[in-house]
C-alpha positions as CSV (number, residue, x, y, z in Angstrom):
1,X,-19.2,19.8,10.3
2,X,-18.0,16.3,10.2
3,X,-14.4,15.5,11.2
4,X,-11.2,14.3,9.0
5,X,-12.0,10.9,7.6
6,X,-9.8,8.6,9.6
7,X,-9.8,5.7,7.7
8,X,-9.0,7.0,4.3
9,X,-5.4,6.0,4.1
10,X,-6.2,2.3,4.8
11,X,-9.3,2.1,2.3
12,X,-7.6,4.1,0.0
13,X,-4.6,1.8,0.1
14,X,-7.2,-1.4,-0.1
15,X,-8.8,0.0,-3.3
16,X,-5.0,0.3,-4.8
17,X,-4.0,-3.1,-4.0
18,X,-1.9,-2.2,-1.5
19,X,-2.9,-4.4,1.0
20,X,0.0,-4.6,3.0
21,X,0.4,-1.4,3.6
22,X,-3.4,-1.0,4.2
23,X,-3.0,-3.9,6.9
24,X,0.0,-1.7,8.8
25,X,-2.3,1.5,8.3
26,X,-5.0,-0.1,10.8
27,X,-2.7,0.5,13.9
28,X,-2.5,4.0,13.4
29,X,-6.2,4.7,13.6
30,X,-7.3,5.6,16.9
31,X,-10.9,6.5,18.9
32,X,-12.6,4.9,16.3
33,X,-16.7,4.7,16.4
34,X,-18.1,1.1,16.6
35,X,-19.2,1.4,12.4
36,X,-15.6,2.7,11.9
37,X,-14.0,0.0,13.6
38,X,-16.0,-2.5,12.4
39,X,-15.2,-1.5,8.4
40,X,-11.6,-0.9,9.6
41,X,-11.7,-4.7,10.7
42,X,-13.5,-5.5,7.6
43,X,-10.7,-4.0,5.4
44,X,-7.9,-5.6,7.3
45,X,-9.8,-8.8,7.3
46,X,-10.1,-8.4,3.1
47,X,-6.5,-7.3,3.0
48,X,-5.3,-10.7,4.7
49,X,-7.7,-12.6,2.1
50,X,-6.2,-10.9,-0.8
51,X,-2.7,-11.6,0.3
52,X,-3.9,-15.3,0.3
53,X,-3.6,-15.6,4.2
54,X,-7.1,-17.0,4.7
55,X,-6.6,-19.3,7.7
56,X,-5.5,-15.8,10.0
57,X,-8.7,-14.8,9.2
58,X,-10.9,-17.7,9.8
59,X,-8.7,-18.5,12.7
60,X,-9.5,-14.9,13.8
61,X,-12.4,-14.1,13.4
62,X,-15.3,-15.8,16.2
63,X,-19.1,-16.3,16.2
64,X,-19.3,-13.2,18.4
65,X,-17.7,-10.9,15.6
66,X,-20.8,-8.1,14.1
67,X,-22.0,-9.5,10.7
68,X,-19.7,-7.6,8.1
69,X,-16.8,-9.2,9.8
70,X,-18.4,-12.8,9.7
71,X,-19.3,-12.1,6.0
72,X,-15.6,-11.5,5.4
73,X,-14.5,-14.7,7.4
74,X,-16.8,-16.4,5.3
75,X,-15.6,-14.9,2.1
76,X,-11.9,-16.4,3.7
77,X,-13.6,-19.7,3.6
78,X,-15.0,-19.7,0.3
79,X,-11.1,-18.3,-1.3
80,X,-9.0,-21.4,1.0
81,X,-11.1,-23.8,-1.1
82,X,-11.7,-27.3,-1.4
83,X,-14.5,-28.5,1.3
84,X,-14.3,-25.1,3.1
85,X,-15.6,-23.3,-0.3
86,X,-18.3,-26.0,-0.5
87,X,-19.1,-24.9,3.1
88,X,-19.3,-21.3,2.5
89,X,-21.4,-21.4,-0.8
90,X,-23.7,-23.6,1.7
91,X,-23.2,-21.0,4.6
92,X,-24.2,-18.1,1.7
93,X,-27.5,-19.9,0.6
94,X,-28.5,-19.7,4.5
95,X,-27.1,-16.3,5.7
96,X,-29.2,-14.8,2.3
97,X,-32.4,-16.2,3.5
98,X,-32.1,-14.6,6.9
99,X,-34.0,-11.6,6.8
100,X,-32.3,-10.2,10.4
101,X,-28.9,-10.1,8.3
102,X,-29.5,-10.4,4.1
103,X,-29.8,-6.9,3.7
104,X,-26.1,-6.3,5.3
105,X,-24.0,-4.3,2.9
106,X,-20.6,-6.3,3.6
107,X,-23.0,-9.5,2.9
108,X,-24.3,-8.5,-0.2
109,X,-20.9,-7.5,-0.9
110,X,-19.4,-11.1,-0.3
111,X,-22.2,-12.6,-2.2
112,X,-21.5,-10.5,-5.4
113,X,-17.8,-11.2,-4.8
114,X,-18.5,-15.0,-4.1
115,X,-21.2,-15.6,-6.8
116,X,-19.2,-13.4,-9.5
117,X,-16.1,-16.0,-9.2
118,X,-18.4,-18.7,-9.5
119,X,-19.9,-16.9,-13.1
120,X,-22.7,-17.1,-11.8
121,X,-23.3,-13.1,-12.8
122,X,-27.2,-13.0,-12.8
123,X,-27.1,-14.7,-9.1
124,X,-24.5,-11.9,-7.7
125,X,-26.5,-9.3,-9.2
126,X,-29.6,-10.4,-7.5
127,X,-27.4,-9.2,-4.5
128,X,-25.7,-6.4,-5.6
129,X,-28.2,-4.8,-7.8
130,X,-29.8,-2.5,-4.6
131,X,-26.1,-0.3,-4.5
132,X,-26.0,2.2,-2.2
133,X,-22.2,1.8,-1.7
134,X,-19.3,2.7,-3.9
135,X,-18.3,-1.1,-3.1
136,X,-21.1,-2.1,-4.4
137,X,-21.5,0.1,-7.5
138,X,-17.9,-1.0,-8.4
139,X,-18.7,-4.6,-7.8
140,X,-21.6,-4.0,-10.1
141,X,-19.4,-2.4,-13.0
142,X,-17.1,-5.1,-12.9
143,X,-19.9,-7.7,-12.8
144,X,-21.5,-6.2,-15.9
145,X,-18.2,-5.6,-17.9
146,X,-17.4,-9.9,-17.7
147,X,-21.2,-9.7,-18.9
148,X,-20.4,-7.4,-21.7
149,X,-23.0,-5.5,-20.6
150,X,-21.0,-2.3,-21.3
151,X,-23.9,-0.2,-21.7
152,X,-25.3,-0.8,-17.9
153,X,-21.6,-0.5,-16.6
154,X,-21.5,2.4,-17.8
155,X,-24.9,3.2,-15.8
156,X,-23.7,2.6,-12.9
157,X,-20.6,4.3,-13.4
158,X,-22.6,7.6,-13.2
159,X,-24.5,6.5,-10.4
160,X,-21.2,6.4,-8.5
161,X,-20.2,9.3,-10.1
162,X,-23.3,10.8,-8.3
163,X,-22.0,9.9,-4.9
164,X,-18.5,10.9,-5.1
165,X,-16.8,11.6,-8.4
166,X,-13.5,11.5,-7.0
167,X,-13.3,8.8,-5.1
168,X,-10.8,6.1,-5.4
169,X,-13.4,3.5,-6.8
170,X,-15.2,5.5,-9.0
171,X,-11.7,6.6,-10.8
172,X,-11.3,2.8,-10.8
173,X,-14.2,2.0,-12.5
174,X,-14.3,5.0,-14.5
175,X,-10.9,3.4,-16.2
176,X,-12.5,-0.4,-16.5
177,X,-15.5,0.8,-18.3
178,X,-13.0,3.1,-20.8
179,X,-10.5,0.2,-21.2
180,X,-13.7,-2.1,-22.3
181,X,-15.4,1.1,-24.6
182,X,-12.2,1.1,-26.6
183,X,-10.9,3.8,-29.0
184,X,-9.9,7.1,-27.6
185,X,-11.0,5.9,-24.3
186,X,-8.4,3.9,-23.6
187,X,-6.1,7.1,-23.6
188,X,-8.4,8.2,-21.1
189,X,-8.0,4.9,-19.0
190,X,-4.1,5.5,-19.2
191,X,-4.2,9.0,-17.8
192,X,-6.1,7.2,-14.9
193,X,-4.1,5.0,-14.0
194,X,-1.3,7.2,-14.0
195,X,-2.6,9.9,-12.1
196,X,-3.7,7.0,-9.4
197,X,0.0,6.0,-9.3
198,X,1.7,9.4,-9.0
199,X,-0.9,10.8,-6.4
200,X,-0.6,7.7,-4.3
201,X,1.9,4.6,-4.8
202,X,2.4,2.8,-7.7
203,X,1.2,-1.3,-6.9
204,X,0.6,-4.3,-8.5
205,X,-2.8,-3.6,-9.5
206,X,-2.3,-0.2,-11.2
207,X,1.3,-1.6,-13.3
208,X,-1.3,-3.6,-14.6
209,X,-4.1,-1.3,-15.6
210,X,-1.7,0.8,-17.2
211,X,-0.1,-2.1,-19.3
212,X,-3.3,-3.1,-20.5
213,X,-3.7,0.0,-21.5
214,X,-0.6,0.5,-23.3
215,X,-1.0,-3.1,-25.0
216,X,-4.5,-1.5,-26.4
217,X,-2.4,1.1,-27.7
218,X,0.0,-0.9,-29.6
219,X,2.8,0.3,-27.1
220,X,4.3,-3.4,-26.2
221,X,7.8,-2.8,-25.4
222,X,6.4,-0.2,-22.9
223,X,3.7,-2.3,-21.5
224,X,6.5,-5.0,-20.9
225,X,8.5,-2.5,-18.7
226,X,5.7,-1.7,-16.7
227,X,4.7,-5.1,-16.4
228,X,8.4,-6.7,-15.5
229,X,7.8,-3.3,-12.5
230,X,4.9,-5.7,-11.4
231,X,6.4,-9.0,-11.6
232,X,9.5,-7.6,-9.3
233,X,7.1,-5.7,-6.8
234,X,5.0,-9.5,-6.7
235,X,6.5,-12.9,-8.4
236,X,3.6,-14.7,-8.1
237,X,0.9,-12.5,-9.5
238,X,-1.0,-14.1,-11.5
239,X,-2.9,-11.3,-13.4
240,X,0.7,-9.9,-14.2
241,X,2.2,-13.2,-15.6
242,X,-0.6,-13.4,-17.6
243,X,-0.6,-10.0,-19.2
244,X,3.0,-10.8,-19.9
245,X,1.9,-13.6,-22.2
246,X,0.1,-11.9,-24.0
247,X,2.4,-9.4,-24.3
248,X,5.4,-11.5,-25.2
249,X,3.0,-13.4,-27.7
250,X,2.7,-9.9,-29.6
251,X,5.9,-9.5,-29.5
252,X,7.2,-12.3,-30.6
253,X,9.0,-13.5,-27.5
254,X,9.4,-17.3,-25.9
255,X,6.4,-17.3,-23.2
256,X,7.2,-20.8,-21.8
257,X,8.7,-19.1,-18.4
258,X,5.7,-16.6,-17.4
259,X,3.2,-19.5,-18.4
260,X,5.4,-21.8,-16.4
261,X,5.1,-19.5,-13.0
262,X,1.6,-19.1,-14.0
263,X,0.9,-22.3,-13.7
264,X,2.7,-23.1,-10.5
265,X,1.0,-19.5,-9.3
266,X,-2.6,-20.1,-10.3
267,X,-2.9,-23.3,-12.4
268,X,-6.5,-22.5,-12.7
269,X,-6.2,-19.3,-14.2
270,X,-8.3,-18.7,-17.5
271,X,-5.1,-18.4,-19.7
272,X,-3.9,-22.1,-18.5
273,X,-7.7,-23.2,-19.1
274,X,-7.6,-22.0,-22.7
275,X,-3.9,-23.1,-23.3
276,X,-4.5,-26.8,-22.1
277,X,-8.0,-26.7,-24.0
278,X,-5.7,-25.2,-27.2
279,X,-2.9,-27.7,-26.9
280,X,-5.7,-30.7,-26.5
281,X,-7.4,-29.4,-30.2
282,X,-4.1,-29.3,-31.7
283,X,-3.3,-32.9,-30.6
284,X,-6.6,-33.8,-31.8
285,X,-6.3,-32.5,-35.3
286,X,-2.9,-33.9,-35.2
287,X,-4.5,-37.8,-34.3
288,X,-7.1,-37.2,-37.5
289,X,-4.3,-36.5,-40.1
290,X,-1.8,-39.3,-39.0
């Protein structure tokens, strides 16, 4: 019989977005295995890059650290940005074509990651595609939802059902493939979310989900609460900012301060893309009937 899973509260709190609290979990595990302390490092590491700390990590992390580790200080390069990103889309290319480490899970994992912000979906699929890993079935779902691909989301959704219905990610992804099937689905979604929240801790990334959901349902003035939660648990968040504007827009309210943090938060965000590209159209049409 195998023992008590020791590092479930820090993955668990990873999956949740709590990454914080997932970071302050580490020092309570204890007589770790080497695999288990090298995901526990991995998690950490991923935590730190999530909060936007990326230099800890690459300053961290050193050429003796096991692959998965690397993969993640490499991942910390590719999200600083600028030249380093240049460097670790180069350092991808090379890593992939070594057969002694290309078939590393955490690799694969930072190549989906890595080639999935670039939109380069069919590239991170070539990567992903083998599963084998919750991580990797959710990164697979999420890849084939931004493809509309609902239909083979929703096949690998049972695949990770297979391995563990109950599991964090699979209760994750389970809600993103109902949020994207619509109708009575999204109810479905909700409940999720909720359930996540109450069982564990309510962060950032579930206020969202369940806003979403509510907006889907026509429920704005709740889905504003929830998200205004977000935006006082994390001011600079930029998914919650933007779910904001949208929401505000449906209800008729000013949105010039959300999209005003937004774009001091993440100026490249797709709403700012699509706002700038809007405002340049209008100016356009303006210049042709002057």
């Amino acid at each position: 019989m195998s023992g008590p899973d020791v590092l479930f509260p820090l993955r668990n709190n990873f999956y949740l977005g709590a990454f914080q609290a997932a970071i302050n979990e580490s020092s309570n595990v204890r007589n770790l295995s080497e695999a288990e302390a090298i995901e526990r490092d991995c998690l950490v590491y991923r935590s730190y890059v999530a909060l936007g700390q990326c230099q800890l990590v690459i300053d961290e992390v050193n050429d003796s650290a096991p692959t998965a580790v690397q993969a993640v200080k490499l991942l910390a390069f590719y999200q600083s940005g600028g030249e380093n990103k240049e460097q670790a889309l180069a350092s991808l290319t090379d890593w992939l074509s070594d057969l002694a480490i290309a078939s590393n899970p955490m690799l694969l994992l930072v190549a989906g990651i890595i080639y999935a912000h670039e939109q380069n979906y069919n590239e991170a699929l070539k990567h992903t595609h083998v599963g084998g890993t919750l991580d990797l079935g959710a990164l697979n779902v999420q890849i084939y939802l931004k493809m509309y691909r609902t239909d083979h989301a929703e096949k690998q959704l049972k695949i990770m059902q297979q391995i563990d219905e109950d599991h964090t990610l699979t209760q994750l992804a389970n809600a993103w493939v109902n949020l994207a099937v619509g109708g009575a689905k999204v109810q479905e979604a909700y409940y999720i979310f909720q359930e996540l929240g109450e069982k564990y801790t309510w962060t950032v990334l579930l206020m969202n989900g369940s806003a979403v959901c509510q907006m889907h349902m026509g429920h704005f003035e709740e889905a504003e609460s929830r998200l205004l939660e977000a935006l006082n648990k994390d001011s600079k968040d930029a998914n919650t900012l933007a779910n904001l504007i949208v929401c505000s827009l449906h209800m008729g309210k000013p949105t010039v301060r959300h999209m005003s943090q937004l774009k001091i938060s993440q100026p490249n965000h797709v709403l700012m893309e699509r706002a700038i590209n809007d405002e340049a159209a209008f100016e356009r049409a303006l210049q042709t009937v002057a």
